[in-house]
C-alpha positions in Angstrom: -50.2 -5.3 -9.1 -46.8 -5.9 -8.8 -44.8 -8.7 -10.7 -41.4 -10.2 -9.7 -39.9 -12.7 -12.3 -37.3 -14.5 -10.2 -37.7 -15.4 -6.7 -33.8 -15.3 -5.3 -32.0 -13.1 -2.6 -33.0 -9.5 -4.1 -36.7 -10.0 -5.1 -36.8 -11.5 -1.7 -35.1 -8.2 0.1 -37.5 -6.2 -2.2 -40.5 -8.1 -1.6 -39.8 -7.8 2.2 -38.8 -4.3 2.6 -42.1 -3.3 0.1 -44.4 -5.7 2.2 -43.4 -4.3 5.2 -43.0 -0.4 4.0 -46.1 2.0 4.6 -46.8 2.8 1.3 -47.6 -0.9 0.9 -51.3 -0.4 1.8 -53.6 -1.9 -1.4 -50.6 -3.3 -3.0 -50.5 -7.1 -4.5 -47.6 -8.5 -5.2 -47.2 -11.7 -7.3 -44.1 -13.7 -8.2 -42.8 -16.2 -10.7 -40.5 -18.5 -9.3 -39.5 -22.0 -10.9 -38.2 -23.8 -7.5 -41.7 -25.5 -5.7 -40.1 -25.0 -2.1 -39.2 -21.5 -2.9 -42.3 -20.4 -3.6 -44.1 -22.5 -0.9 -41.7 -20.1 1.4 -42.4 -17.2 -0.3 -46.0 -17.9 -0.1 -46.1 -18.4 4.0 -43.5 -16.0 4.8 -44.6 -12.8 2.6 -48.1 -13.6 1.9 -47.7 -13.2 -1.6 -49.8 -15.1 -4.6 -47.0 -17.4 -6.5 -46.5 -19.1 -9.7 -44.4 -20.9 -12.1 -45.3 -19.1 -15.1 -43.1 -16.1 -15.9 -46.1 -15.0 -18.9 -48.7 -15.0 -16.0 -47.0 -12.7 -14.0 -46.1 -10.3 -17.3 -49.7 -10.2 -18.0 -51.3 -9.5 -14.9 -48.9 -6.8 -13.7 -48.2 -3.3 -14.7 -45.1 -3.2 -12.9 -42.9 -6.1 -14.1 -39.3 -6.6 -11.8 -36.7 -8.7 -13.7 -35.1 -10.5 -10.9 -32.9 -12.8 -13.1 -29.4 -13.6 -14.1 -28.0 -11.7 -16.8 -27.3 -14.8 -19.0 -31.1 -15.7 -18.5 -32.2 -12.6 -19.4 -33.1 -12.9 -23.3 -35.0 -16.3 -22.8 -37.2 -14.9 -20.0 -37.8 -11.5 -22.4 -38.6 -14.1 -25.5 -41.3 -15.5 -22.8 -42.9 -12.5 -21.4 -42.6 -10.2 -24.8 -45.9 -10.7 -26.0 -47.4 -9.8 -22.5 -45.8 -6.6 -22.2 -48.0 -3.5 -23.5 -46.9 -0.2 -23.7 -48.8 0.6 -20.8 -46.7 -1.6 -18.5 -43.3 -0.6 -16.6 -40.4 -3.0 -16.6 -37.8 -2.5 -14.4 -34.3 -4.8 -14.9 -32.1 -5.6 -11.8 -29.9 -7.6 -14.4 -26.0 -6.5 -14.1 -25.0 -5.5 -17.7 -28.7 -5.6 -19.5 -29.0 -2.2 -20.8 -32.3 0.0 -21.0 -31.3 0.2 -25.2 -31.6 -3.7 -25.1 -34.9 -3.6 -23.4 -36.2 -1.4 -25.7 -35.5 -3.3 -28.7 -37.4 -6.4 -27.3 -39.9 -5.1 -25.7 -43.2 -3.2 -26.6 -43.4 -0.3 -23.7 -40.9 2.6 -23.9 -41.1 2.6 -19.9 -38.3 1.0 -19.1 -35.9 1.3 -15.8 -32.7 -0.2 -15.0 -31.8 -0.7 -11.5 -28.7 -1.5 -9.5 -29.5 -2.9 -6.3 -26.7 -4.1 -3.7 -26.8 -7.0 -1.3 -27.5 -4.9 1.9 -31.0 -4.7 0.6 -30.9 -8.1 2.2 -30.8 -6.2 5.8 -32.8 -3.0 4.3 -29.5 -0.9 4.2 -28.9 -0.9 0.7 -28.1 1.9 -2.4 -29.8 1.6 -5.5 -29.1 3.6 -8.4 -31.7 4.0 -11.5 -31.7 5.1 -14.6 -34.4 5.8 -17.1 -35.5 5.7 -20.3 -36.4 9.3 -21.7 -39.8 10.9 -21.0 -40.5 9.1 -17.8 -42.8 11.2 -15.7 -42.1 11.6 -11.9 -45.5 9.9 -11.2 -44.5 7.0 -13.4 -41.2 6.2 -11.6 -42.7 6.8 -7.9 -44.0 3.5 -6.9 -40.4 1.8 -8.1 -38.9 4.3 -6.5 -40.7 3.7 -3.1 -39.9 -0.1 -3.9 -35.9 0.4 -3.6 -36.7 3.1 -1.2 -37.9 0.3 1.0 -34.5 -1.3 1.5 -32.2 1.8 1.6 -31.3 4.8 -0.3 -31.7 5.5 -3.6 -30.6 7.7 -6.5 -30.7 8.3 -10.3 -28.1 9.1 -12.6 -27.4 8.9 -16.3 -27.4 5.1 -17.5 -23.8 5.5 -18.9 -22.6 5.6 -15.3 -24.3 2.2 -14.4 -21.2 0.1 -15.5 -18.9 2.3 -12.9 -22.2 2.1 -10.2 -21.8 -1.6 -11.1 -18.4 -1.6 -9.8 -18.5 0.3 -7.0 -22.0 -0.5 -5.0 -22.7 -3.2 -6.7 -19.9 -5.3 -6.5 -18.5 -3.4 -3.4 -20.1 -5.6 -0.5 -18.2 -8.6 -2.0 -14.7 -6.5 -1.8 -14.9 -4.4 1.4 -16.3 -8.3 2.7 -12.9 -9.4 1.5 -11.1 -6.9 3.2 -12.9 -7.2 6.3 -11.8 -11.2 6.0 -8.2 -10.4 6.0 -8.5 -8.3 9.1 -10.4 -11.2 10.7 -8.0 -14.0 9.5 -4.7 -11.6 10.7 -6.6 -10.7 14.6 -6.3 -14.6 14.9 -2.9 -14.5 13.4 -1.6 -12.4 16.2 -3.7 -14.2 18.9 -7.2 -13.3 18.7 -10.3 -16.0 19.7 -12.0 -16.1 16.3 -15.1 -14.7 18.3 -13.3 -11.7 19.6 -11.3 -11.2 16.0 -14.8 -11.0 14.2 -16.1 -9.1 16.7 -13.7 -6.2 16.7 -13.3 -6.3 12.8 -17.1 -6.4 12.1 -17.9 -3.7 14.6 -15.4 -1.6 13.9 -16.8 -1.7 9.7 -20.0 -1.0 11.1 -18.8 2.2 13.4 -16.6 3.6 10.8 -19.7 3.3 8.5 -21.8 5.1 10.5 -19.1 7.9 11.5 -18.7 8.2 7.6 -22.3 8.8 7.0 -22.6 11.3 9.7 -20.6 13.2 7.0 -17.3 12.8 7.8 -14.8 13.1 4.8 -13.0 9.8 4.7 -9.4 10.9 4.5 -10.7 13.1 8.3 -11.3 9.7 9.5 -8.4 8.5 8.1 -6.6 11.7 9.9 -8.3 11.8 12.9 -7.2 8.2 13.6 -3.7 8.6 12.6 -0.4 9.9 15.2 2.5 10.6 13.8 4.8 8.0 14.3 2.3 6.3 15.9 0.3 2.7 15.2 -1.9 3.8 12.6 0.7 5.6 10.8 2.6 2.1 10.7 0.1 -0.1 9.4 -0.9 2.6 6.7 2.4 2.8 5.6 2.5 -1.0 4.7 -0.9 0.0 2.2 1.6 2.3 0.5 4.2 0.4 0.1 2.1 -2.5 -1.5 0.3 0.1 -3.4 -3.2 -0.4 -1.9 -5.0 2.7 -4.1 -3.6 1.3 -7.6 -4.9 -2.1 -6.6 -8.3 -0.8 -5.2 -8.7 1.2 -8.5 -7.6 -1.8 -10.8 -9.8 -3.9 -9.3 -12.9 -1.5 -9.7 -11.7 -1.3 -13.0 -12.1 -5.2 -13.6 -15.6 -5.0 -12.3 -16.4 -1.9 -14.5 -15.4 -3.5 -17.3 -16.7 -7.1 -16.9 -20.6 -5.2 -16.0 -19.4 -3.9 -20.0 -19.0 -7.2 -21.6 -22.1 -8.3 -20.2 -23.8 -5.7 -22.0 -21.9 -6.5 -24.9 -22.9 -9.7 -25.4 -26.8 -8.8 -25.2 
């Protein structure tokens, strides 16, 4: 069986895309959630068994999903500790919790630390893992198959995870803000608010996909750009105002905060 403690956005993404992916069949899934309504909803949409006790689901699961804040994550490991065997995966989704601070509070050396991004919510997300030492392929292939379920995944060493943190992680929420301020200048210049989003949101979604065809992103960039021409003029006003420093200072922030957070375990 499989055990999510928390019951917000991701565990639901998770939860969906493994309900719903083929290698589902003969799975249970059961999650610990301390809101009634949200696990009434849980309950009727997913078909899932629910709870309010975080130890139940620790004790009845061999795979164990953290789906918690980082600030809440030490109380809910002082709840579930004396549940968790050496037997039992436990997988973090916690920004900042690292696989080290795991270890030293819980009894099972099969640990994983995952960062998920919010396009899981519309199965199109990237997920990046990292292990503890000695993990067998067979013991990481059902949590594989669980991010697999909402996007792509890969595994790198855990001291990239702050940087991952930065990049996927908080990406969505910066490439979101961008996409905003092409929004909010279309209806500067005249643009219906429908017809602004439109254009801005479609046009993220086709350069996406022309990107992951394999495209280089300074082609695009190229392809797209005339000398002397309209492109060429807007791209100039990026490097005036120094878009790359700002783009890189502000991965930088996020990198760095995802370090505090692990500081302060």
């Amino acid at each position: 069986m499989i055990g999510f403690i928390g019951g917000g956005n991701m565990a639901e993404a998770l939860i969906k895309g493994a309900v719903n992916s083929q290698q589902s069949a003969g799975r249970y899934y059961f999650i610990s959630e301390p809101r009634e309504d949200r696990r009434k909803y849980l309950e009727e949409t997913y078909g899932i068994k629910t709870t309010l006790s975080n130890k139940e689901v620790a004790d009845a699961c061999n795979i164990i999903i953290l789906a918690v804040k980082p600030q809440n994550m030490a109380g809910v490991l002082d709840e579930i500790s004396s549940e968790i065997t050496d037997e039992k995966t436990v997988v973090s989704i916690a920004a900042g919790i690292t696989l080290s601070y795991l270890q030293s509070r819980l009894n099972t050396k099969k640990l994983v630390r995952v960062m998920p991004n919010t396009p899981a919510l519309v199965l199109e997300g990237m997920s990046v893992i990292s292990l503890c030492e000695g993990f067998s392929d067979s013991d990481i292939a059902t949590v594989r198959e669980i991010f697999m379920s909402v996007g792509r995944v890969t595994i790198m060493p855990e001291k990239h995870m702050n940087a991952v943190t930065a990049v996927s992680g908080s990406g969505p929420a910066f490439i979101a803000l961008f996409i905003e301020g092409m929004i909010e200048a279309g209806l500067k210049l005249g643009l219906s608010k429908i017809h602004s989003e439109e254009l801005a949101v479609q046009t993220l979604l086709g350069t996406a996909r022309l990107l992951d065809s394999g495209m280089p992103a300074h082609k695009l960039r190229e392809m797209v750009t005339s000398p002397g021409g309209t492109t060429a003029a807007g791209l100039a006003v990026f490097e005036e105002r120094n878009l790359m420093p700002i783009v890189l200072d502000a991965l930088t922030a996020a990198r760095n905060r995802a370090a505090e957070l692990g500081k302060k375990e």
